[in-house]
C-alpha positions as CSV (number, residue, x, y, z in Angstrom):
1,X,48.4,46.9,-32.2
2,X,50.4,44.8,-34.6
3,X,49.3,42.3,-36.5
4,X,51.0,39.4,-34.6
5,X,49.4,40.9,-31.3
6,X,45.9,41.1,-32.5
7,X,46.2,37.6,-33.4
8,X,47.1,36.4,-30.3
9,X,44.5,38.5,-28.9
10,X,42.0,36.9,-30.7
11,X,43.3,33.7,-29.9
12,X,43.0,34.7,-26.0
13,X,39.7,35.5,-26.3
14,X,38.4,32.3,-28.2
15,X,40.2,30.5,-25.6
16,X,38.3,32.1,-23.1
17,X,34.9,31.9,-24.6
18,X,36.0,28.0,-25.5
19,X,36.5,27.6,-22.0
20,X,32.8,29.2,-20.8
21,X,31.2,27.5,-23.4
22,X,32.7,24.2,-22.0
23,X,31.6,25.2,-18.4
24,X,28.4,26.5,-19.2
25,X,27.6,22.7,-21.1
26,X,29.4,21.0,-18.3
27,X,26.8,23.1,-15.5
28,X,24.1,22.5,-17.6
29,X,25.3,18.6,-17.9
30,X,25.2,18.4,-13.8
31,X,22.2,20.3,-13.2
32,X,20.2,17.9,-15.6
33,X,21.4,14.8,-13.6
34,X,21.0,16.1,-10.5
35,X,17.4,16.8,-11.1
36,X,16.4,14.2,-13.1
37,X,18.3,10.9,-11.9
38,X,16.0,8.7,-9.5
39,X,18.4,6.3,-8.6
40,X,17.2,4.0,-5.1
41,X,19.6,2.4,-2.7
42,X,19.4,0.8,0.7
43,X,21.3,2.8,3.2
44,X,22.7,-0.7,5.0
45,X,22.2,-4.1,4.0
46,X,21.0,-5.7,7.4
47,X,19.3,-5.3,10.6
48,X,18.8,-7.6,13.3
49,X,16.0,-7.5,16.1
50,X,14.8,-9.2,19.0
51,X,12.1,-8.7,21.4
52,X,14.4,-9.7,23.9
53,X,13.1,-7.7,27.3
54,X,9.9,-5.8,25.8
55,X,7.3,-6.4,28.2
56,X,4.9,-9.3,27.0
57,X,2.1,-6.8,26.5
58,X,3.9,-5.3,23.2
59,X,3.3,-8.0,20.5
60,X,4.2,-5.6,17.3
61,X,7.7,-3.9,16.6
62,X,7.9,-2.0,13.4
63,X,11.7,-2.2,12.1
64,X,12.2,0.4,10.0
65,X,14.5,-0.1,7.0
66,X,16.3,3.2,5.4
67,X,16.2,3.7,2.0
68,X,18.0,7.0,0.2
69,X,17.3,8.4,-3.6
70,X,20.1,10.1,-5.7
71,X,18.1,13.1,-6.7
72,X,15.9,16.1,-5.6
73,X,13.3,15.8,-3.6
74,X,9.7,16.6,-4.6
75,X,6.5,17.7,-3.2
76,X,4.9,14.0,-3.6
77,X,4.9,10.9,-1.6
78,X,6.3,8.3,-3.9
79,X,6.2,4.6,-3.4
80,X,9.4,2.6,-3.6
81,X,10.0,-0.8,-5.5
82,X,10.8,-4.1,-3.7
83,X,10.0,-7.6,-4.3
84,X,10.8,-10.6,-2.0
85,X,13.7,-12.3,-2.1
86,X,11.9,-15.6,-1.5
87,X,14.8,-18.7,-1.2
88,X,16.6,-16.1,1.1
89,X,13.4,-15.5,3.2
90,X,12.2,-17.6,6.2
91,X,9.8,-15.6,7.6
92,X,5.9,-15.6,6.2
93,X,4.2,-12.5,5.5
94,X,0.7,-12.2,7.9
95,X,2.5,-14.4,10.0
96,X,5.7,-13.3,11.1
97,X,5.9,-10.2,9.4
98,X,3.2,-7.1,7.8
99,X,4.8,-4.9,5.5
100,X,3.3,-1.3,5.4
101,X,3.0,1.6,2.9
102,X,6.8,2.1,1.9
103,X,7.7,5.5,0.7
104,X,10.0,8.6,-0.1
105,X,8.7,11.0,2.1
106,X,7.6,14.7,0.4
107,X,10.6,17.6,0.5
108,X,13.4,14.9,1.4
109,X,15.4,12.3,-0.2
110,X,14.9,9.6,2.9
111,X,12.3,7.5,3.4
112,X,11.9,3.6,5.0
113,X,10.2,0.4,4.6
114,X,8.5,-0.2,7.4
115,X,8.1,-4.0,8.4
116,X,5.8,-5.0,11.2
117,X,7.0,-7.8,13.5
118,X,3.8,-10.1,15.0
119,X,5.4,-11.4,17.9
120,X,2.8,-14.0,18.1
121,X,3.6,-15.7,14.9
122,X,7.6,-16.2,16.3
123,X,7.9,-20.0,17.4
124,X,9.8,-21.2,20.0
125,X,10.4,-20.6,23.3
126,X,13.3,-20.4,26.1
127,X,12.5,-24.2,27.0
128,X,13.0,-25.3,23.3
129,X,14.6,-22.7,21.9
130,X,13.6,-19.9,19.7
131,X,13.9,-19.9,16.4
132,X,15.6,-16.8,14.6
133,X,13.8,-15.5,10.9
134,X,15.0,-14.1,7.9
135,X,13.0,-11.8,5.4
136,X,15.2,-10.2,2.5
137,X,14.0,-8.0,0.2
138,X,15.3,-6.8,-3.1
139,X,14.5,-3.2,-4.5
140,X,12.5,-2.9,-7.7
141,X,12.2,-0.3,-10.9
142,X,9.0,1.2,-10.8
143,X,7.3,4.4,-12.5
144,X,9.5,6.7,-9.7
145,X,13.4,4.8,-9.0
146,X,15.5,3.0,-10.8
147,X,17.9,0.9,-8.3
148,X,21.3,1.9,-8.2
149,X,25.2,1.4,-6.8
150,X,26.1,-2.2,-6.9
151,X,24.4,-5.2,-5.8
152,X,24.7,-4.9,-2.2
153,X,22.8,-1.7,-2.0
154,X,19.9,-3.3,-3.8
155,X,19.3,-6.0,-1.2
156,X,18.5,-5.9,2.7
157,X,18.7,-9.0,5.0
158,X,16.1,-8.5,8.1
159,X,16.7,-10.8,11.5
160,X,14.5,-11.2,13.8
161,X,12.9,-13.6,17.2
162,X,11.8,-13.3,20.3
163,X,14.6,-14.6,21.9
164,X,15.4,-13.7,25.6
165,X,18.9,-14.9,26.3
166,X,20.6,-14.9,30.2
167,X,22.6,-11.4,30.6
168,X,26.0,-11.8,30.4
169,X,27.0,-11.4,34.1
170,X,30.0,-12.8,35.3
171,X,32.0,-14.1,38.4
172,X,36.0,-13.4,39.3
173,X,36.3,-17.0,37.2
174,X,34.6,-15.8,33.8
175,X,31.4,-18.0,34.8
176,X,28.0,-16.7,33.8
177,X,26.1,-16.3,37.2
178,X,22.3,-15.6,38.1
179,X,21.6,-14.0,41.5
180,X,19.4,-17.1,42.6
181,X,19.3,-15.7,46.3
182,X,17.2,-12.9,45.1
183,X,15.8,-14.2,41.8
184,X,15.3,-17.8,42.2
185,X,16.2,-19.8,39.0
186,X,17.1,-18.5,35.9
187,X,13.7,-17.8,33.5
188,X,14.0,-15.1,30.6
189,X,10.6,-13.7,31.9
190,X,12.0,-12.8,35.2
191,X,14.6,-10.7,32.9
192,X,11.6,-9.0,31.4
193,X,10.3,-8.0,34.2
194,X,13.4,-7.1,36.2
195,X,14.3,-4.7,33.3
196,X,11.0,-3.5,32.7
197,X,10.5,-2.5,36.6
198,X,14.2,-0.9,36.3
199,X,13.0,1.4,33.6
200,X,10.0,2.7,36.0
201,X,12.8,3.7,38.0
202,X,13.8,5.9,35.4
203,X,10.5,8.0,36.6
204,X,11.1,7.8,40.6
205,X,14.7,9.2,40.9
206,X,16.0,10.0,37.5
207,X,19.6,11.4,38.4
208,X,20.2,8.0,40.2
209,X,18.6,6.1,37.3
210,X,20.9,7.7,35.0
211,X,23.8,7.0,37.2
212,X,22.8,3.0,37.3
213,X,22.9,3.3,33.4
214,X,26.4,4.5,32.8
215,X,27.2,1.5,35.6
216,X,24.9,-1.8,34.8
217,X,23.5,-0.5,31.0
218,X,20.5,0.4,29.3
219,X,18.9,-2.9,29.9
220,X,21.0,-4.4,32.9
221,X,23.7,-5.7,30.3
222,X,26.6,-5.1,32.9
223,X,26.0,-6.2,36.5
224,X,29.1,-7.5,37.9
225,X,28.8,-10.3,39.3
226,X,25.4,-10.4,38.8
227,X,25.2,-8.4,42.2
228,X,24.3,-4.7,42.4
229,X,26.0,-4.0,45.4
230,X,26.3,-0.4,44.4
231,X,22.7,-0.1,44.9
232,X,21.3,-2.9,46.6
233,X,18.5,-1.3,48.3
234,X,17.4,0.5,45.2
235,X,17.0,-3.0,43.8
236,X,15.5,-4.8,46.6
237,X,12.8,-2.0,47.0
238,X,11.8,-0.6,43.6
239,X,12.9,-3.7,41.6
240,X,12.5,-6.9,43.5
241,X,9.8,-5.9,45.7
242,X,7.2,-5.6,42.2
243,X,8.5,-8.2,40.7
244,X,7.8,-10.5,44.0
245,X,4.5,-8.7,43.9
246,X,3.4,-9.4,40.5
247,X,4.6,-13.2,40.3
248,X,2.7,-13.8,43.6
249,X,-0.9,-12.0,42.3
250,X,-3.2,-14.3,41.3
251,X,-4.5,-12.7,38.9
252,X,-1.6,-12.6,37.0
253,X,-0.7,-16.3,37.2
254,X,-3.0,-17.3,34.0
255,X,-1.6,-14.8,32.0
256,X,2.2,-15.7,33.0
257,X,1.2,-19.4,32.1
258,X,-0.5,-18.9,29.0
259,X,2.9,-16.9,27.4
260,X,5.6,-19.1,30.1
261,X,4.0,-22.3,30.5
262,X,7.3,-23.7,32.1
263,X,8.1,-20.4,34.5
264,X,9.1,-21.5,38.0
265,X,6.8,-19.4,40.7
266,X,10.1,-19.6,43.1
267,X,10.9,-15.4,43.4
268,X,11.3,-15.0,47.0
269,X,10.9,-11.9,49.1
270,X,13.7,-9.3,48.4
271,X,13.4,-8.8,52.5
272,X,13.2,-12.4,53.6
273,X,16.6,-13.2,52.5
């Protein structure tokens, strides 16, 4: 081998153990931050809820709000940082709203804080009008996280009421209509019930129930016309029928008072009319 070619042999090789070397650090570099950075973001920056048709009986909801580390997981539980954002925040905590343990669950790099909603302290009511809360939350450095991305992913905006609007049924002319024939006047706890008793139905033939869904929605969202012709009887016997049943019991009038001082006691027989 000549001179000339042994030096450029030489070269070759440094070049080549440059470039491992270089690698190697660069490897090394990676696998230190991907093990050792605990940065904490919020997945999304808002949720909205609204006990809407939940039957009365439920007076909690716990909204879940996601939360995501950039890291590995670990074999602890550790607690993530938040503080209140309290000139953005409407609701009260113990009143509206409980917030429980928040954490990064064990072996995964997900984990939620989970804010109760007391449906007893949410004011207002379908007569008056409800009123609609805000709680916004900000995340925190502690001993575990450090927040991360930009601003947006450090903050989350929670809605929430109790709020039980009319469905959004409509005529051939784009009006909003309420099947008073079979449901008397419009009342939000009539809703409740008519979507809670629909649901049971679920458990009584659940082919057809399934078939209603894809037609009218999850919670009756899309009856056209207000009228479901389509199934008619199904409603007048296994929908109607209880809810005639349970506004006419005595022993549920109190109850129905104490939550809908203002409901109208009006539902008439599904088979009388």
């Amino acid at each position: 081998m000549t001179n000339e070619a042994m030096k450029n042999y030489n070269y070759i090789i440094g070049a080549f153990a440059f470039t491992l070397t270089i690698t190697a650090c660069e490897d090394e570099n990676y696998m230190k931050f991907d093990t050792s950075y605990t940065g904490i973001y919020f997945v999304n920056d808002s949720a909205e809820y609204s006990f809407s048709v939940t039957p009365i009986d439920i007076r909690e909801y716990t909204l879940k709000i996601p939360v995501q580390i950039m890291g590995t997981p670990t074999k602890e539980a550790r607690p993530i940082g938040y503080e209140l954002v309290a000139h953005e925040s409407t609701a009260i905590e113990g009143v509206q709203y409980i917030i429980d343990e928040a954490i990064i669950h064990p072996d995964s790099i997900m984990g939620y804080i989970p804010i109760r909603i007391l449906r007893n302290g949410l004011k207002g009511s379908y007569a008056e009008g409800y009123e609609r809360y805000t709680l916004t939350l900000r995340l925190t450095k502690n001993t575990y996280f450090t927040p991360t991305l930009d601003s947006l992913n450090q903050v989350h905006r929670s809605k929430f009421d109790n709020a039980v609007e009319q469905p959004a049924w409509y005529n051939a002319h784009g009006e909003k209509v309420w099947q008073k024939i079979y449901l008397g006047e419009w009342h939000p706890y009539k809703f409740i019930k008519m979507v809670e008793y629909f649901h049971a139905f679920k458990e009584i033939q659940p082919e057809t129930y399934k078939k209603m869904v894809a037609l009218y929605g999850e919670n009756l969202e899309h009856i056209e016309y207000g009228d479901p012709y389509q199934y008619r009887t199904i409603f007048r016997k296994h929908i109607y029928l209880p809810m005639y049943e349970h506004f006419n019991d005595p022993a549920n009038r109190e109850l129905i008072l104490a939550e809908y001082p203002d409901f109208p006691f009006d539902f008439p027989h599904p088979f009388a009319v």
